[in-house]
ROSE-835203 format. One record per atom (N, C-alpha, C, O): residue number from 1; residue in three letters; atom name; x, y, z. Coordinates in nm, 3 decimals. Each point is the difference from the previous one (the first is absolute). Layout:
# ROSE-835203
> NUM	ALA	CA	X	Y	Z $
...
END
This chain:
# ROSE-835203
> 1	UNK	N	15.618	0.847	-9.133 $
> 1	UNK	CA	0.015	-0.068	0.128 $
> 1	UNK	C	0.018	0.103	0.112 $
> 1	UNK	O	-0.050	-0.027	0.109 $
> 2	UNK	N	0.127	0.159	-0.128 $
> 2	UNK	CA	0.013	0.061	0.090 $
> 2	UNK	C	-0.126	0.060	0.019 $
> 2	UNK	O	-0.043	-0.005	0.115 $
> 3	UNK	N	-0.031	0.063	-0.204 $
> 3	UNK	CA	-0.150	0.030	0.011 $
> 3	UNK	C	-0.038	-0.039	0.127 $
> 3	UNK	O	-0.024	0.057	0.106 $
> 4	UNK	N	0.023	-0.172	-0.147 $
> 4	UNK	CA	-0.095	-0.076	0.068 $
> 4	UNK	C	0.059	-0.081	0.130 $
> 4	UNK	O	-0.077	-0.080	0.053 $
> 5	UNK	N	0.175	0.092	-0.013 $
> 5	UNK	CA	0.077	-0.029	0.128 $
> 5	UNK	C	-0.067	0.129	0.088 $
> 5	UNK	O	-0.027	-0.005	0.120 $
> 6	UNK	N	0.004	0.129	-0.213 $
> 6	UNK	CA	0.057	0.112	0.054 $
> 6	UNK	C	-0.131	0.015	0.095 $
> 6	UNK	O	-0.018	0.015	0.121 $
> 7	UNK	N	-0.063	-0.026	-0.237 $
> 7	UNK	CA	-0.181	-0.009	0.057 $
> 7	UNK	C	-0.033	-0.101	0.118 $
> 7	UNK	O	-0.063	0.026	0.103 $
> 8	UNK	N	0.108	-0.122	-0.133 $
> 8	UNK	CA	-0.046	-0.078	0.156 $
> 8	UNK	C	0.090	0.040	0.046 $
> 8	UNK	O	0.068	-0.102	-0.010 $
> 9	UNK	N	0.004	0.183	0.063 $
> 9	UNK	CA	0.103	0.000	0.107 $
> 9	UNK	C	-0.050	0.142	0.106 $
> 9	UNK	O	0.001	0.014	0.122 $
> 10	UNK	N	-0.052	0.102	-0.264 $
> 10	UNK	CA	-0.066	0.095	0.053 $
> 10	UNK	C	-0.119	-0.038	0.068 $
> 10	UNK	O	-0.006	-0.004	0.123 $
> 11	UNK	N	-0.134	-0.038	-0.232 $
> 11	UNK	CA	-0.124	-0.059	0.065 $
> 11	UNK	C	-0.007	-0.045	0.126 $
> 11	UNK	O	-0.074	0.062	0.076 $
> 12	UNK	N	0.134	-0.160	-0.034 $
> 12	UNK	CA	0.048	-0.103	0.060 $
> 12	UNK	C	0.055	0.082	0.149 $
> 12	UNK	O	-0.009	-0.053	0.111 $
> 13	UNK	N	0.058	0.173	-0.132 $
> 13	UNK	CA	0.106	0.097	0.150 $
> 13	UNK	C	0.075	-0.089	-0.069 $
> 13	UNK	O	-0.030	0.033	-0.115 $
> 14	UNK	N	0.139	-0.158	0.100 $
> 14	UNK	CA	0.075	-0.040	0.028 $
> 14	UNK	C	0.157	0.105	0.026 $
> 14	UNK	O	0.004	0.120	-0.029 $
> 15	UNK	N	0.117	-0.200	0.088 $
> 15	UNK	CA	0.094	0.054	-0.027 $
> 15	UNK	C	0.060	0.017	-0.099 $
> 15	UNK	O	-0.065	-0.048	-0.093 $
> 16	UNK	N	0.169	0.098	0.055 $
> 16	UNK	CA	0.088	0.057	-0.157 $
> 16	UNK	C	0.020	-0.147	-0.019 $
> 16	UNK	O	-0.006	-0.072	0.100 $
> 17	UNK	N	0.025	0.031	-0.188 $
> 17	UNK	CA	0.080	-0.107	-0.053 $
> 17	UNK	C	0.123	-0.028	-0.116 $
> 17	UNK	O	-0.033	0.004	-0.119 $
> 18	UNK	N	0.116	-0.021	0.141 $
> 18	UNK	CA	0.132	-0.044	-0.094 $
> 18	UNK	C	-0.046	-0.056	-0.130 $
> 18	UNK	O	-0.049	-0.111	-0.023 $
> 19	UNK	N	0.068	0.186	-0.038 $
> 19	UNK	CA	-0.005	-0.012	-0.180 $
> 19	UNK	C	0.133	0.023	-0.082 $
> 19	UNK	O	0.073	0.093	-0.032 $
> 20	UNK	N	-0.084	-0.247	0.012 $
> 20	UNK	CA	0.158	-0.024	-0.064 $
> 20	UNK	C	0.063	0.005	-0.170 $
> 20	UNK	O	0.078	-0.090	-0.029 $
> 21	UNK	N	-0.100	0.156	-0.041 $
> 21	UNK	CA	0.009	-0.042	-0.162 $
> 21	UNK	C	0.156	-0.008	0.003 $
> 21	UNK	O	0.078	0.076	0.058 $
> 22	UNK	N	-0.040	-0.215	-0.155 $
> 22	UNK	CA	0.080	-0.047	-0.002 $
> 22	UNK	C	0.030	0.041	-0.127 $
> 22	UNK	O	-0.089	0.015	-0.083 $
> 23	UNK	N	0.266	0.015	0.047 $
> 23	UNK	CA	0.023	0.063	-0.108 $
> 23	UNK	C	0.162	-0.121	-0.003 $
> 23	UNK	O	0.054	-0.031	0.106 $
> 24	UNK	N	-0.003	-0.018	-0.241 $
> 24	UNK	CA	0.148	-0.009	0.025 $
> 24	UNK	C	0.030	-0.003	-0.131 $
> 24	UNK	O	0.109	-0.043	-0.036 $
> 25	UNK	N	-0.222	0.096	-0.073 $
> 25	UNK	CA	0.086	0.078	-0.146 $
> 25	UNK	C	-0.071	0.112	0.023 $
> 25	UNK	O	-0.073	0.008	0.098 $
> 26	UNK	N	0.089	0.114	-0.204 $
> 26	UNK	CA	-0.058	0.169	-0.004 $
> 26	UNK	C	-0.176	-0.090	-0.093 $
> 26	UNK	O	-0.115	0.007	0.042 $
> 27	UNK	N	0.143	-0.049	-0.115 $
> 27	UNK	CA	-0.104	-0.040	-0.077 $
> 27	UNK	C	-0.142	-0.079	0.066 $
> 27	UNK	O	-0.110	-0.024	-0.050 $
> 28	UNK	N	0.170	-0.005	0.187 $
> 28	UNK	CA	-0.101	-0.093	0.036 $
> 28	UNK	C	-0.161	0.126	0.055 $
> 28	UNK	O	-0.118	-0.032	0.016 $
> 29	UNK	N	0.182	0.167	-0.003 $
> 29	UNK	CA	-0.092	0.090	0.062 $
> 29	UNK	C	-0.015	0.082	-0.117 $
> 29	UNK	O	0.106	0.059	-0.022 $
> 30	UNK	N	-0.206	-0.028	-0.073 $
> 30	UNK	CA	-0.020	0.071	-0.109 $
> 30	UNK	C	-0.068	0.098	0.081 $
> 30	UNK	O	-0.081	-0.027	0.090 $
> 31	UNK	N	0.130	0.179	-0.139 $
> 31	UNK	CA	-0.055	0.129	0.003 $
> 31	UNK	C	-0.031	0.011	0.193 $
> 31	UNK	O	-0.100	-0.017	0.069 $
> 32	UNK	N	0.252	0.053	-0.037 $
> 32	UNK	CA	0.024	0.008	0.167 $
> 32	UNK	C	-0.083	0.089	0.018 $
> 32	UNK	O	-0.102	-0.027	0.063 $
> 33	UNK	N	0.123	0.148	-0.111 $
> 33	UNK	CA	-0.064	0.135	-0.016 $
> 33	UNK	C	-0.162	-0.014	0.113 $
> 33	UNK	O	-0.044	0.052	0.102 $
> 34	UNK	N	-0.004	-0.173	-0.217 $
> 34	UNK	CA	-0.146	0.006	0.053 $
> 34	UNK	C	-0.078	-0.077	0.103 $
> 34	UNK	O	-0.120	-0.023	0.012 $
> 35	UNK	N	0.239	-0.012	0.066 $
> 35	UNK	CA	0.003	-0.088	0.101 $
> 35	UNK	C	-0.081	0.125	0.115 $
> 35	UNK	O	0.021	0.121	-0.007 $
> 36	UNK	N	-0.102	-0.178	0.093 $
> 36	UNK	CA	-0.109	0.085	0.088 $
> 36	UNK	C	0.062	-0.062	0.150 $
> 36	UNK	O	0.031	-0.116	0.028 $
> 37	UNK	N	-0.027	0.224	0.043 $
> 37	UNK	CA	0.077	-0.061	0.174 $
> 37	UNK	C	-0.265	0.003	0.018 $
> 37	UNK	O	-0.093	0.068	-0.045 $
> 38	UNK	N	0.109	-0.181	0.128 $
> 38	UNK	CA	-0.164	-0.008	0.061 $
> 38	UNK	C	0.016	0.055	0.152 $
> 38	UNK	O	0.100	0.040	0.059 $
> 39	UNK	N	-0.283	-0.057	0.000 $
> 39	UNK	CA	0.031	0.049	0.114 $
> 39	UNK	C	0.026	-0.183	0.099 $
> 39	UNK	O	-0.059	-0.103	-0.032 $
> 40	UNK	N	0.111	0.110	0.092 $
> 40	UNK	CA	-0.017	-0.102	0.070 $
> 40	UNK	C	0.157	-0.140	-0.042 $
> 40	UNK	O	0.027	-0.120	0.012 $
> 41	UNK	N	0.018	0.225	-0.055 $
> 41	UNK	CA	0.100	-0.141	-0.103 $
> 41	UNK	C	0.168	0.102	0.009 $
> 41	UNK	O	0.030	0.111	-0.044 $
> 42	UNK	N	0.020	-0.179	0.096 $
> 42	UNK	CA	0.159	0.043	0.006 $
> 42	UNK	C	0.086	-0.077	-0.063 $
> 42	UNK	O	0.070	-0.080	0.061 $
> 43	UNK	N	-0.065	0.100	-0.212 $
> 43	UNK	CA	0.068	-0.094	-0.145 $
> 43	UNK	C	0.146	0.063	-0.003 $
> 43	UNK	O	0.051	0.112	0.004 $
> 44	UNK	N	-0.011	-0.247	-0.011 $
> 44	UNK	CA	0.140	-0.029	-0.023 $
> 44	UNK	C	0.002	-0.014	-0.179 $
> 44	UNK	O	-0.091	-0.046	-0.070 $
> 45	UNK	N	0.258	0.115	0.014 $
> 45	UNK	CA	0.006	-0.079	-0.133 $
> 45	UNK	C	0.102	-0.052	0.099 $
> 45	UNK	O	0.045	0.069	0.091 $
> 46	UNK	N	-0.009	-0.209	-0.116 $
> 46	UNK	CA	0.085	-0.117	0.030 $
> 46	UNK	C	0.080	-0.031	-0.089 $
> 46	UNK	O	-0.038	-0.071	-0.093 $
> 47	UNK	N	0.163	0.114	0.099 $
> 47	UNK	CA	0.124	-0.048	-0.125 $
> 47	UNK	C	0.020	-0.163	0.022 $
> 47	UNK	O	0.081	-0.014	0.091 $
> 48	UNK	N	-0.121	-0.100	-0.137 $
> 48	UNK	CA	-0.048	-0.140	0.032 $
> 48	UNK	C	0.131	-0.062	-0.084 $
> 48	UNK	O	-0.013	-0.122	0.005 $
> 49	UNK	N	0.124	0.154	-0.074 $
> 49	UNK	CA	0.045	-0.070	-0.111 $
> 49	UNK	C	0.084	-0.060	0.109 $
> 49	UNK	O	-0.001	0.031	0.119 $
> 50	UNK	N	0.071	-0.116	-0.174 $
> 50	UNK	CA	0.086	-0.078	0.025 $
> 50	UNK	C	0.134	0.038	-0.096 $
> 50	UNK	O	-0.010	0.039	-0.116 $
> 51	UNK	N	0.162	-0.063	0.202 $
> 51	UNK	CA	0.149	-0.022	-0.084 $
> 51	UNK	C	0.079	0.094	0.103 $
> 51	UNK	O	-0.025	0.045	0.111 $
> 52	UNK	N	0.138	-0.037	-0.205 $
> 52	UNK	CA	0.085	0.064	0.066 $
> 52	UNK	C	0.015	0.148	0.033 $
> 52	UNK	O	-0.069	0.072	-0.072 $
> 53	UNK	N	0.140	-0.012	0.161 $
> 53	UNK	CA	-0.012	0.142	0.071 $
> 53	UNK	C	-0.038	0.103	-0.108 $
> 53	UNK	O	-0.106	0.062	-0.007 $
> 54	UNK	N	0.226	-0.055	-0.090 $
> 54	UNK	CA	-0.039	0.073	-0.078 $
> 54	UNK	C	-0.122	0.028	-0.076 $
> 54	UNK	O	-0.030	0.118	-0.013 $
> 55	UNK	N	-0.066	-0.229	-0.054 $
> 55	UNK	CA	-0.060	-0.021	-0.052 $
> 55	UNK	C	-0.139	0.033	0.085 $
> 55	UNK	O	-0.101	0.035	-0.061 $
> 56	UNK	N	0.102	-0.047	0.175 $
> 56	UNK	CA	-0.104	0.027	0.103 $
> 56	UNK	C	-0.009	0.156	0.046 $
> 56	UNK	O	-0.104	0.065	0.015 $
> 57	UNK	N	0.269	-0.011	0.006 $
> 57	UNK	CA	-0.015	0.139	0.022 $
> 57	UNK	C	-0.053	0.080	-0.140 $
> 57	UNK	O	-0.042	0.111	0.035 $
> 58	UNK	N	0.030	-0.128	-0.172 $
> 58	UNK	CA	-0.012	0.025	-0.075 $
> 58	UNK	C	-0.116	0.071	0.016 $
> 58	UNK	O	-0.026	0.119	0.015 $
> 59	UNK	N	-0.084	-0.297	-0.025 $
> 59	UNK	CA	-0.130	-0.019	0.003 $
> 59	UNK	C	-0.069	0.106	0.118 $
> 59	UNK	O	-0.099	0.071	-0.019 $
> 60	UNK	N	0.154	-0.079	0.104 $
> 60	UNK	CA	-0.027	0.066	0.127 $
> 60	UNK	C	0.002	0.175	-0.043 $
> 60	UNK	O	-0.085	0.083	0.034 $
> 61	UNK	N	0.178	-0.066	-0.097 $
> 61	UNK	CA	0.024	0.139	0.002 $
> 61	UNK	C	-0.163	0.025	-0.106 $
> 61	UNK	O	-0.076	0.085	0.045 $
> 62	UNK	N	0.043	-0.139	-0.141 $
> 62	UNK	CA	-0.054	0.022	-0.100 $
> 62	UNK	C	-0.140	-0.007	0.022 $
> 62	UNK	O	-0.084	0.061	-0.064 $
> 63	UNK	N	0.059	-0.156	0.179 $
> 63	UNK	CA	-0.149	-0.052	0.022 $
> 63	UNK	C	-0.061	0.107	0.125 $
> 63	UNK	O	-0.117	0.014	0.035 $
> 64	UNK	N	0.240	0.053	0.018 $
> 64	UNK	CA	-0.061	0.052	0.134 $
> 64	UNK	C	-0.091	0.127	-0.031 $
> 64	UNK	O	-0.033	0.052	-0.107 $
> 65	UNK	N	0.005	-0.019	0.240 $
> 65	UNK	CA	-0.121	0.115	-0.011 $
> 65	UNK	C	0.000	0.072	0.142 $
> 65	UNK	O	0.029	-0.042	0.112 $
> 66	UNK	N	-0.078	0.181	-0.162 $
> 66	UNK	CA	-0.001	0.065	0.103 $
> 66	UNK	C	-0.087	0.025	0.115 $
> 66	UNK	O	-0.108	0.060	0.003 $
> 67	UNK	N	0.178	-0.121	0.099 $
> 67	UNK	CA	-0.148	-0.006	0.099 $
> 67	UNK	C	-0.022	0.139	0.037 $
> 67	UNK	O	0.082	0.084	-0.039 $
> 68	UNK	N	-0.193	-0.046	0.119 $
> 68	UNK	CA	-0.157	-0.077	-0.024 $
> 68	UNK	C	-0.043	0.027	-0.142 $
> 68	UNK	O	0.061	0.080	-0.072 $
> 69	UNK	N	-0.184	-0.158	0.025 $
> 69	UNK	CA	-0.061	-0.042	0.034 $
> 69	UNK	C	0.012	-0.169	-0.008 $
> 69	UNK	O	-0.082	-0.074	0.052 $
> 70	UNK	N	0.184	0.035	-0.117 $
> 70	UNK	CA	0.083	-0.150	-0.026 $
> 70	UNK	C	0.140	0.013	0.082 $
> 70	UNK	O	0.078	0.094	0.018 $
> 71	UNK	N	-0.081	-0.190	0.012 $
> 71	UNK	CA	0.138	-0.027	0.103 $
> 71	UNK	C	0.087	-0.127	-0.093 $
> 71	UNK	O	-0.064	-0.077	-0.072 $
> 72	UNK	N	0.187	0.069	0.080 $
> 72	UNK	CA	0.083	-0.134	-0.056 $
> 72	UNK	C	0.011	-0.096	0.056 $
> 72	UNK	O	-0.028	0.009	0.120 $
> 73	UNK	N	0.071	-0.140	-0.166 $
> 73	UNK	CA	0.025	-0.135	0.050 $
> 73	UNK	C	0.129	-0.111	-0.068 $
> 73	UNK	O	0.038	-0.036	-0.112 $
> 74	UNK	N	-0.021	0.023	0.181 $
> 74	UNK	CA	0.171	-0.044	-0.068 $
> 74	UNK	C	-0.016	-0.146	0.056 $
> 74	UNK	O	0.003	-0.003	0.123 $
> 75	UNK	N	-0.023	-0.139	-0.194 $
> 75	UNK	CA	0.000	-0.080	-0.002 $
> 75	UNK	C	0.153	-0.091	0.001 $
> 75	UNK	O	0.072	0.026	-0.096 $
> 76	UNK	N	-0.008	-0.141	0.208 $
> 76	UNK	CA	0.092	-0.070	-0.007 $
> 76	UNK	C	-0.037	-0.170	-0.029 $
> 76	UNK	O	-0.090	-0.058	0.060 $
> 77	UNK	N	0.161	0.007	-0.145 $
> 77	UNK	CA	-0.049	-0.206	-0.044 $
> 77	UNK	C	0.147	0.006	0.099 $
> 77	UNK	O	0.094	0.078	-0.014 $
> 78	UNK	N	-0.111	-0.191	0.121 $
> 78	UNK	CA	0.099	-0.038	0.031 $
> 78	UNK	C	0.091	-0.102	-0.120 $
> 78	UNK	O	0.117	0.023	-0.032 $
> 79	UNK	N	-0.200	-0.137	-0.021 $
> 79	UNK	CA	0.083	-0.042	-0.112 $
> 79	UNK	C	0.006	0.039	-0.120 $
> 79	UNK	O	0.070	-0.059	-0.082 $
> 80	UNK	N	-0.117	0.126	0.063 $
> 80	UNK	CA	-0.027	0.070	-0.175 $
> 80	UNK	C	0.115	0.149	-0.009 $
> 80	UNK	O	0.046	0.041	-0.107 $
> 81	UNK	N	-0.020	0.014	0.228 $
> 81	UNK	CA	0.031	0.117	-0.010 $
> 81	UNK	C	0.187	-0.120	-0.009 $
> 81	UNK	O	0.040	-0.112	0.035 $
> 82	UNK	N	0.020	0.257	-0.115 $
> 82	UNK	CA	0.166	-0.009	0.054 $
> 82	UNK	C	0.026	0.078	0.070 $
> 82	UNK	O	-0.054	0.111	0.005 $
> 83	UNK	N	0.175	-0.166	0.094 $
> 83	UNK	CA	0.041	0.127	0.084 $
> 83	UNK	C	-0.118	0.075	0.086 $
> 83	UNK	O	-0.034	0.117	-0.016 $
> 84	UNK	N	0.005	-0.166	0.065 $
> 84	UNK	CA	-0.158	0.008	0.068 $
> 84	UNK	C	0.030	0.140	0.090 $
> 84	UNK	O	0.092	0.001	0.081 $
> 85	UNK	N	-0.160	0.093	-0.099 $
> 85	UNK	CA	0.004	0.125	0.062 $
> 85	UNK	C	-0.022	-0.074	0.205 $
> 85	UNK	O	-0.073	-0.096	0.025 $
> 86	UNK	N	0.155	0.172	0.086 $
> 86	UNK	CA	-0.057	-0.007	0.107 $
> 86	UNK	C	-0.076	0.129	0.052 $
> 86	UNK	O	0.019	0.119	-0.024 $
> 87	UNK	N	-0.101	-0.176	0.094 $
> 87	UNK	CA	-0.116	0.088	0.039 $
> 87	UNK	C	0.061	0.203	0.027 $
> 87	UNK	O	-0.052	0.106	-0.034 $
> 88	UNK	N	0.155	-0.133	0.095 $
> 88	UNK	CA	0.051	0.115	0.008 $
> 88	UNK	C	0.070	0.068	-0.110 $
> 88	UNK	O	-0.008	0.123	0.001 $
> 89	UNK	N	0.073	-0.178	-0.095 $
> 89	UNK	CA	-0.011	0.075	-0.155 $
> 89	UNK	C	-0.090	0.073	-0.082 $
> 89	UNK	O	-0.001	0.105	-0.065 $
> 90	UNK	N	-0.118	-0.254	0.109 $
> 90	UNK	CA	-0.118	0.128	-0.076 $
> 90	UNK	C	-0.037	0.120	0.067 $
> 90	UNK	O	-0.031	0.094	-0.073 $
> 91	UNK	N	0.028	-0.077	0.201 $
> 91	UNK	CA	-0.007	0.122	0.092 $
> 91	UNK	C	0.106	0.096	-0.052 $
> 91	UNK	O	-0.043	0.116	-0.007 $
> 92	UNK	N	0.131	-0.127	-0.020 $
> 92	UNK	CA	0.102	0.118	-0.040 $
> 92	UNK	C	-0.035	0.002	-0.196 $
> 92	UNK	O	0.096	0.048	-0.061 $
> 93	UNK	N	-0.185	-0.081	-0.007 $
> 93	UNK	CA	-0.062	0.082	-0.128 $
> 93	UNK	C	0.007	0.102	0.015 $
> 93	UNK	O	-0.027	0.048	0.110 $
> 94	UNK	N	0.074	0.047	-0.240 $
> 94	UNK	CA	-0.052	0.125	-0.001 $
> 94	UNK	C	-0.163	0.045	0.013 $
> 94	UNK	O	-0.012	0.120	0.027 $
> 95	UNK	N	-0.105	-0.188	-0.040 $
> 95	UNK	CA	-0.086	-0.020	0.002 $
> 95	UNK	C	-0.054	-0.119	0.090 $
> 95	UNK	O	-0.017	-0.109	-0.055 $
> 96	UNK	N	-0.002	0.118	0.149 $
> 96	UNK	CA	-0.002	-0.115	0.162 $
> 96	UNK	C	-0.151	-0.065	-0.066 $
> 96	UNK	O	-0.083	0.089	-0.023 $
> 97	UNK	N	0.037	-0.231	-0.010 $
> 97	UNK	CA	-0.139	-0.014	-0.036 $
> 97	UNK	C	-0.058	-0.011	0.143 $
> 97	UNK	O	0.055	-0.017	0.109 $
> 98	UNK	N	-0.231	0.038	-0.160 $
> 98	UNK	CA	-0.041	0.000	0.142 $
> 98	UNK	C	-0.045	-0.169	0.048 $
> 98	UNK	O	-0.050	-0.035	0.107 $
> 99	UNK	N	0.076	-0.024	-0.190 $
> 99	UNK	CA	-0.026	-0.132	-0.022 $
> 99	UNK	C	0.102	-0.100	-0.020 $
> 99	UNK	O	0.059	0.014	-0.107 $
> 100	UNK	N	-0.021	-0.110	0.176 $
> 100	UNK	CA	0.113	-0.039	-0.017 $
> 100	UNK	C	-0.058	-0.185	-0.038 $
> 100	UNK	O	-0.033	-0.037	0.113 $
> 101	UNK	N	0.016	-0.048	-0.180 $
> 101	UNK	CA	-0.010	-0.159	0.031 $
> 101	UNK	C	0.080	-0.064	-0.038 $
> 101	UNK	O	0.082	0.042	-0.081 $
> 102	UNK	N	-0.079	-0.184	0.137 $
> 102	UNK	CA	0.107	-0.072	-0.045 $
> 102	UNK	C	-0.130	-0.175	-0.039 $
> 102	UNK	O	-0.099	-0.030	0.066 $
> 103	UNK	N	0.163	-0.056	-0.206 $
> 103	UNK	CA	-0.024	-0.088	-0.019 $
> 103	UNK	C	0.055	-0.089	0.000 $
> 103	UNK	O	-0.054	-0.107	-0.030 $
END
C-alpha cells in the first residue's frame, strides 16, 4: 500500500501525505527492520491500544521509533482509556509523539 500511495503521490507532483500504520501489540508489525520510509509519504507508527497509563506507556515505549525517517503517534479513547491522559501530559513524554489523536 505504501508502494503504491507513494507512486501516485510522486507521479501525480502531489503533496507529502500522512501515512499512518497502526500498531497496539509488538506482533501486529512483523520484521520492523524492513519497514521502507517512501518518497512522498511521512509514516507514522501509531501506538493505537487502548487501557490504562501504565499499560499504554509501556506499549509506547516499545512501539516507538526513531525519527526520521518514521515519526510516532500516541493515540487517546476518551471512553476506553482509564485515567485518560490530558493533552499536556502527553507533551511532557520522555519521547514527545509527533502525532497526537484522540477517539
Amino acid at each position: 500500500v505504501s508502494q503504491w500511495l507513494s507512486d501516485l503521490v510522486v507521479e501525480n507532483d502531489l503533496p507529502d501525505k500522512l501515512f499512518i500504520v497502526h500498531q497496539f501489540q509488538l506482533r501486529m508489525i512483523t520484521n520492523r527492520e524492513q519497514l521502507v520510509a517512501r518518497p512522498g509519504l511521512n509514516s507514522v507508527i501509531h501506538m493505537d491500544g487502548f487501557g490504562g497509563r501504565a499499560l499504554k506507556q509501556t506499549t509506547y515505549r516499545y512501539v516507538q521509533v526513531e525519527p526520521p525517517p518514521f515519526y510516532n503517534g500516541f493515540k487517546l479513547f476518551f471512553d476506553e482509556d482509564t485515567n485518560l491522559y490530558q493533552p499536556w501530559e502527553v507533551l511532557q513524554f520522555e519521547t514527545v509523539p509527533d502525532l497526537i489523536t484522540y477517539q
